[in-house]
C-alpha positions as CSV (number, residue, x, y, z in Angstrom):
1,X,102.6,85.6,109.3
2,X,100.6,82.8,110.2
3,X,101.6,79.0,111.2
4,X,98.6,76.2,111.0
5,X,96.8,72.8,109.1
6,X,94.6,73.3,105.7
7,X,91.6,72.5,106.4
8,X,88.1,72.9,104.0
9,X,84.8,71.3,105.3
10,X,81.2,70.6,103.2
11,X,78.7,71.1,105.3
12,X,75.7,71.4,104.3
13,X,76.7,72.2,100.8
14,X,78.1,75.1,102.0
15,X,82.2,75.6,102.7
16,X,83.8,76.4,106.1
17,X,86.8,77.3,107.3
18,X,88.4,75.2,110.6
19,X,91.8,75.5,110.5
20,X,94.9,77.8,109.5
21,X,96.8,77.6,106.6
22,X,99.5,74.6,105.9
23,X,102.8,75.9,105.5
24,X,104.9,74.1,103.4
25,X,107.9,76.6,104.1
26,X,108.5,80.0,106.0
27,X,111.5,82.0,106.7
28,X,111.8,85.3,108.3
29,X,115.3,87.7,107.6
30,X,117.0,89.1,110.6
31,X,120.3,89.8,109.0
32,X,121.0,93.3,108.8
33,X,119.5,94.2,105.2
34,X,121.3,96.0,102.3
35,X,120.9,99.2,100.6
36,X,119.3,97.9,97.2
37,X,117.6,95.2,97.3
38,X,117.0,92.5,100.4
39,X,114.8,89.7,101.4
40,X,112.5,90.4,104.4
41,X,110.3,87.3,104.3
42,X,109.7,83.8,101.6
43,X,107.0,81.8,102.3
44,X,104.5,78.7,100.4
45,X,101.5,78.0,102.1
46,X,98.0,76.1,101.2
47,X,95.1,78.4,102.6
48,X,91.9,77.0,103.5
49,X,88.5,77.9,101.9
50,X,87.3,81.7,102.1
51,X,90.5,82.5,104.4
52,X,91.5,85.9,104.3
53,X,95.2,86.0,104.6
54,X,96.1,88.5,107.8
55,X,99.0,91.1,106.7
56,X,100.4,93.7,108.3
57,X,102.1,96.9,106.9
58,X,105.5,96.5,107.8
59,X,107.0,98.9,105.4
60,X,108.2,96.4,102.5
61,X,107.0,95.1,99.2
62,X,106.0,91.7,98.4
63,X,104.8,89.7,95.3
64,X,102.0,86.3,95.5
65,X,102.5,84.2,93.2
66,X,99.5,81.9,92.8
67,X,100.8,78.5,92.4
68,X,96.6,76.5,92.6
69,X,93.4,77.4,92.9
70,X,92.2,80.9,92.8
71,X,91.4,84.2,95.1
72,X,90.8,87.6,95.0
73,X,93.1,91.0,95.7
74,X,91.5,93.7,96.9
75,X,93.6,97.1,96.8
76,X,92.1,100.4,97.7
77,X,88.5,99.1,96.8
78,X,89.7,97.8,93.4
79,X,89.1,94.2,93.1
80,X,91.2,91.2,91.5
81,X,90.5,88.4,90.2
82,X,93.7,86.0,90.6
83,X,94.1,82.3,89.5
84,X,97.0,79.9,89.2
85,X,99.8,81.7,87.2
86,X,98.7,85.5,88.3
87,X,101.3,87.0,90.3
88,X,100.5,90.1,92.4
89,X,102.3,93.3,93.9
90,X,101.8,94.9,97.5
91,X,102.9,98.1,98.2
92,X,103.7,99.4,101.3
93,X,101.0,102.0,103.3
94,X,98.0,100.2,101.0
95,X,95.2,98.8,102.2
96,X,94.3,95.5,101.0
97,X,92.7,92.2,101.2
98,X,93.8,88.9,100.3
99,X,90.7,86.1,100.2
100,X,91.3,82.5,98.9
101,X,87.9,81.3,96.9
102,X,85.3,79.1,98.4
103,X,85.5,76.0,96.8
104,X,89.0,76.2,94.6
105,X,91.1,77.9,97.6
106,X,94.3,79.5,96.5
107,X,98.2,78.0,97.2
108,X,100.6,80.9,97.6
109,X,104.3,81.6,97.1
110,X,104.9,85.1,99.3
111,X,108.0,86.8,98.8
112,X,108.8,90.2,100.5
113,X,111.9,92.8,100.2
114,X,112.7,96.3,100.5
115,X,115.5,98.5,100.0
116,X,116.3,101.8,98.0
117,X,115.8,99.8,94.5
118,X,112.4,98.0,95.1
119,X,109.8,100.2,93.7
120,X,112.2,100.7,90.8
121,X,112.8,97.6,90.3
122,X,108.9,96.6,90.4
123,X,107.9,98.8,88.1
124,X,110.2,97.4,85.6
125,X,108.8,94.1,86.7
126,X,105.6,95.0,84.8
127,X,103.5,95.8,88.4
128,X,102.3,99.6,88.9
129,X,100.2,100.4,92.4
130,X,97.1,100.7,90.1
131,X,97.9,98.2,87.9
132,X,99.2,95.2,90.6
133,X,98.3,92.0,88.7
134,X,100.0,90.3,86.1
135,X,99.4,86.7,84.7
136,X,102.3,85.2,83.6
137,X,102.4,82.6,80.9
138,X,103.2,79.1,82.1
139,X,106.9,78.7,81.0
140,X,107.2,82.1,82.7
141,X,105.3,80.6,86.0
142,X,107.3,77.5,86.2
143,X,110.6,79.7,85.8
144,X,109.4,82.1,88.9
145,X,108.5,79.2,90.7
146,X,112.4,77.6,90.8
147,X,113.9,80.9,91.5
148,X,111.5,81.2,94.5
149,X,112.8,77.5,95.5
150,X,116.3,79.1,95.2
151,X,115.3,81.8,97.3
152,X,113.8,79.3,99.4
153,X,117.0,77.0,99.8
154,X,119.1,79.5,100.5
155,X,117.0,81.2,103.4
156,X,119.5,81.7,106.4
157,X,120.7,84.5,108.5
158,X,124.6,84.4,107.7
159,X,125.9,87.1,105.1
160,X,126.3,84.5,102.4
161,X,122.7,83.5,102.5
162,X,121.6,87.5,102.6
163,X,124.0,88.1,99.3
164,X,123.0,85.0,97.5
165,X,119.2,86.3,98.3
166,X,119.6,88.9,97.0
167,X,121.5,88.0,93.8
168,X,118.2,85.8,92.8
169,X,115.9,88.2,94.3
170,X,117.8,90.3,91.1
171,X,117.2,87.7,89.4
172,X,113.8,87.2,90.1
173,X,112.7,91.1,89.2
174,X,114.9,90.1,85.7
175,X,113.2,87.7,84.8
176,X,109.6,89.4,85.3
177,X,111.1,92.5,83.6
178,X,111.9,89.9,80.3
179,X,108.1,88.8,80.4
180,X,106.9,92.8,80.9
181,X,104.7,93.8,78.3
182,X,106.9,96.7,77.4
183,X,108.7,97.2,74.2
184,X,112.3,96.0,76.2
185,X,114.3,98.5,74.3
186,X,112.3,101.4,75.7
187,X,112.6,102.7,79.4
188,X,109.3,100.8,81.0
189,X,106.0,103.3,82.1
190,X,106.5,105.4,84.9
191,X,110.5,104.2,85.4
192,X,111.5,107.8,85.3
193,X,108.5,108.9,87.7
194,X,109.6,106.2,89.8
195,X,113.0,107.5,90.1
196,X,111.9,111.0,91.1
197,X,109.5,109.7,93.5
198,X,111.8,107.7,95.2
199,X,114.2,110.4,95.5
200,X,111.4,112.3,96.7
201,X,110.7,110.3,99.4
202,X,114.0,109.8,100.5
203,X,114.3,113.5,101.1
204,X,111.3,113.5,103.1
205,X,112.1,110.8,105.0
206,X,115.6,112.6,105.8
207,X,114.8,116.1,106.4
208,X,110.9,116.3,107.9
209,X,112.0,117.8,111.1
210,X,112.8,120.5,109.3
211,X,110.0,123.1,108.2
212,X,110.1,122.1,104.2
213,X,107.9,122.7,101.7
214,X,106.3,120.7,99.0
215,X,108.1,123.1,96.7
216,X,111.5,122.3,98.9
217,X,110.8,118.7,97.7
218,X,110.0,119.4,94.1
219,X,113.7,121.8,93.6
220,X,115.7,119.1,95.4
221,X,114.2,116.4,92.9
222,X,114.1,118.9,90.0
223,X,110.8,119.2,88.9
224,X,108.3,121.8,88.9
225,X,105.5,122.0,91.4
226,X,102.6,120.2,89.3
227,X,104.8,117.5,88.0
228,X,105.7,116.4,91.5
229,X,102.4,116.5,92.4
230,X,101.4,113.8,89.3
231,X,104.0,111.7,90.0
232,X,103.2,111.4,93.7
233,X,99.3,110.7,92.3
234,X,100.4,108.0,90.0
235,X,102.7,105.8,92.5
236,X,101.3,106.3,95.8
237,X,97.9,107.7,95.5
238,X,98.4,110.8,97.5
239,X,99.9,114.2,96.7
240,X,103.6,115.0,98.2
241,X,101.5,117.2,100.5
242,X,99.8,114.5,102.6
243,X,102.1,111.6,102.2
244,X,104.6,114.8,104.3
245,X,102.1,115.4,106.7
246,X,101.7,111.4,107.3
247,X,105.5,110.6,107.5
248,X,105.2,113.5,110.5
249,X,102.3,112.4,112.3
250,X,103.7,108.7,112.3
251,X,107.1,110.0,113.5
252,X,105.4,112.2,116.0
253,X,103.1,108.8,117.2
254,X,106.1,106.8,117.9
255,X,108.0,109.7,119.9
256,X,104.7,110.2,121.8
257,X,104.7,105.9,122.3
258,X,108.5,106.7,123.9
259,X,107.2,109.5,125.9
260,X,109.7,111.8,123.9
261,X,108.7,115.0,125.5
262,X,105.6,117.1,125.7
263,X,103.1,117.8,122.4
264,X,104.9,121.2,121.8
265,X,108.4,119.7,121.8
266,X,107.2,116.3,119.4
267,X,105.5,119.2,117.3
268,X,108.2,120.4,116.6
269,X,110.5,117.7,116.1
270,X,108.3,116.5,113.3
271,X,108.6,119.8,111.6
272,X,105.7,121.3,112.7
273,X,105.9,125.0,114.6
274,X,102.9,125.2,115.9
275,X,101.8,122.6,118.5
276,X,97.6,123.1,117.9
277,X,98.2,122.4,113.9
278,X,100.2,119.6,114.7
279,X,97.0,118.2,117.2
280,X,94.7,118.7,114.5
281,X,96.5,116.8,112.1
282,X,97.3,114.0,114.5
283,X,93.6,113.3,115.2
284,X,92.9,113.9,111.9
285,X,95.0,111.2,111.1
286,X,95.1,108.9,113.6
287,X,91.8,109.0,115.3
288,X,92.2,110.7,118.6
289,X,94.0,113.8,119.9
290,X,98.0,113.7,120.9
291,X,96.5,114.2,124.5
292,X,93.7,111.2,124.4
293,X,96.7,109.4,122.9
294,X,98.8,109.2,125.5
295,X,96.2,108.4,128.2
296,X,95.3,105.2,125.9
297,X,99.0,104.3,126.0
298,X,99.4,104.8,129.8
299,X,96.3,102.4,130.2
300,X,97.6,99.9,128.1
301,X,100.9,100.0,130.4
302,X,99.3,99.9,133.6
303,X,97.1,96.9,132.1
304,X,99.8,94.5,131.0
305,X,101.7,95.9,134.0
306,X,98.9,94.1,135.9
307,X,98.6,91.0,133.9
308,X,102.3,90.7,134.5
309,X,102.1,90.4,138.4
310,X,98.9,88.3,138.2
C-alpha cells in the first residue's frame, strides 16, 4: 500500500491534497498462509482530504473499518456513502474506488485475508458483493476496533503470530456475524449459494486445462444448469461462463509473460482447442491480441534491460 504524512491545506476556501497518508501502523504477511482463513495485510492510516486510496487486486478480501471522518465506496458504479462506524467489504476481481471526503477526511482500519473460508465466512458477517456496507452500532465498533489492535499486536511472520491471526481473524468474522441482521438461528442469505460457488470455483480453478463445460461445473457441484448460473450472478456478478473464460485468459497471460510456448500450445493449456478462439477471447479480454502481447512484453524487457546498463 502506501507509506506518507497527512496533510489537508485551505486555500482559497478550497481543500487540497499535499501529502500521503499518515500511517499509524502497517504490516504485510509473508508466512506461508493456511487453508481457511489467513491474514494477508492490517493496516490504520489517516488519509488526507479528497485522497483516493490506491489498491490493487491481489486476489484477497478485505474489510475498512472507518474509525473518523467520512468517504465514499464506489463498487461497480454503485456508490457509498461511509462515515465513522461503517465498515466495508472488497471482493476480489471488483472494481472500486475508495475517496476520503473533502473537508471531514476518513481514518481507516484495513484488514485483508483469504483462504478457502473467506467468502463464506463474509457472507455470514452480514456483507454480500451487492450489498458491501454495513454500519455497526458503537459498542459493536469499539469491539472491532480492539480485535483489530489484537490483530495488530500480534502481526509477525513466525507460525505463532500466523495461528494467533488467524484465531482473532475467527474472531473478528464472529463477532460481525453476532451483530448481522439475520435471524441467528437461521442459516444467513446466500450461505448455501456461497458454498456451491465456492466449490464452484475451486473446480474451475483446478481443472481449466481441461476442455469442461459450464454443465461439467454445475454436475460436480450438484446443481442444475440455471441455478448455477444465479448463484454465479448473485456473488460475483458474472455467469460461470465468463468468470471460466477469464480464469483461462489470465492463466494463458501469465504463461505468455513466461514465454511458455507458442499461442497454439498456451491455447491449449488453458483449455481451449482451438488457438484463433482463444486470440479472440484474449483481446477481447485483455485489450490486444496474444501476438501484440508479446511484442509489448519484449519491449518492456529490452527497455528496463537498457535502463539497467545506463
Amino acid at each position: 500500500m502506501l507509506l506518507g504524512k497527512k496533510a489537508c491545506a485551505l486555500k482559497n476556501g478550497r481543500y487540497y491534497i499535499n501529502m500521503e497518508p499518515n500511517f499509524n501502523f502497517y504490516f504485510w504477511n509473508e508466512t506461508k498462509p493456511l487453508a481457511s482463513i489467513t491474514l494477508r495485510e492490517i493496516a490504520s492510516y489517516d488519509c488526507p482530504c479528497d485522497y483516493v486510496v490506491p489498491l490493487e487486486d491481489t486476489g484477497a478480501y478485505a474489510l475498512f473499518l472507518v474509525s473518523k471522518g467520512k468517504g465514499t465506496y464506489t463498487v461497480s458504479e454503485n456508490e457509498y456513502r461511509v462515515k465513522e462506524g461503517d465498515m466495508f467489504a472488497l471482493y476480489p476481481g471488483t472494481d472500486i474506488i475508495c475517496r476520503s471526503d473533502v473537508k471531514n477526511p476518513w481514518s481507516l482500519i484495513t484488514v485483508s485475508f483469504n483462504g478457502v473460508d473467506a467468502r463464506l465466512l463474509l457472507n455470514a458477517a452480514g456483507f454480500q458483493p451487492k450489498s458491501p456496507v454495513r454500519h455497526l452500532k458503537k459498542a459493536a465498533a469499539e469491539h472491532i476496533v480492539k480485535i483489530l489492535a489484537a490483530i495488530s499486536k500480534f502481526a509477525n511472520q513466525s507460525i505463532f503470530g500466523t495461528i494467533q491471526n488467524t484465531a482473532f481473524l475467527y474472531t473478528l468474522m464472529a463477532a460481525l456475524t453476532k451483530s448481522a441482521s439475520w435471524v441467528q438461528a437461521d442459516i444467513p442469505p446466500g450461505w448455501t449459494g456461497v458454498i456451491h460457488f465456492e466449490k464452484a470455483v475451486k473446480f474451475i480453478n483446478e481443472y481449466y486445462y481441461r476442455p469442461i463445460t459450464v454443465n461439467d461445473i454445475a454436475s460436480h457441484v450438484g446443481l442444475s444448469y440455471n441455478r448455477l448460473y444465479r448463484i454465479f450472478k448473485e456473488q460475483n456478478f458474472m455467469p460461470p461462463q465468463q468468470y471460466l473464460t477469464e480464469v483461462r485468459i489470465q492463466e494463458g497471460r501469465r504463461l505468455l509473460e513466461r514465454r511458455a510456448g507458442s499461442i497454439k500450445e498456451i491455447s491449449h493449456s488453458v483449455g481451449i482447442e482451438d488457438p484463433l478462439y482463444f486470440s479472440k477471447l484474449f483481446k477481447q479480454i485483455i485489450g490486444q491480441s496474444p501476438a501484440n502481447y508479446m511484442k509489448s512484453i519484449i519491449k518492456k524487457s529490452k527497455e528496463k534491460g537498457e535502463k539497467r546498463t545506463e
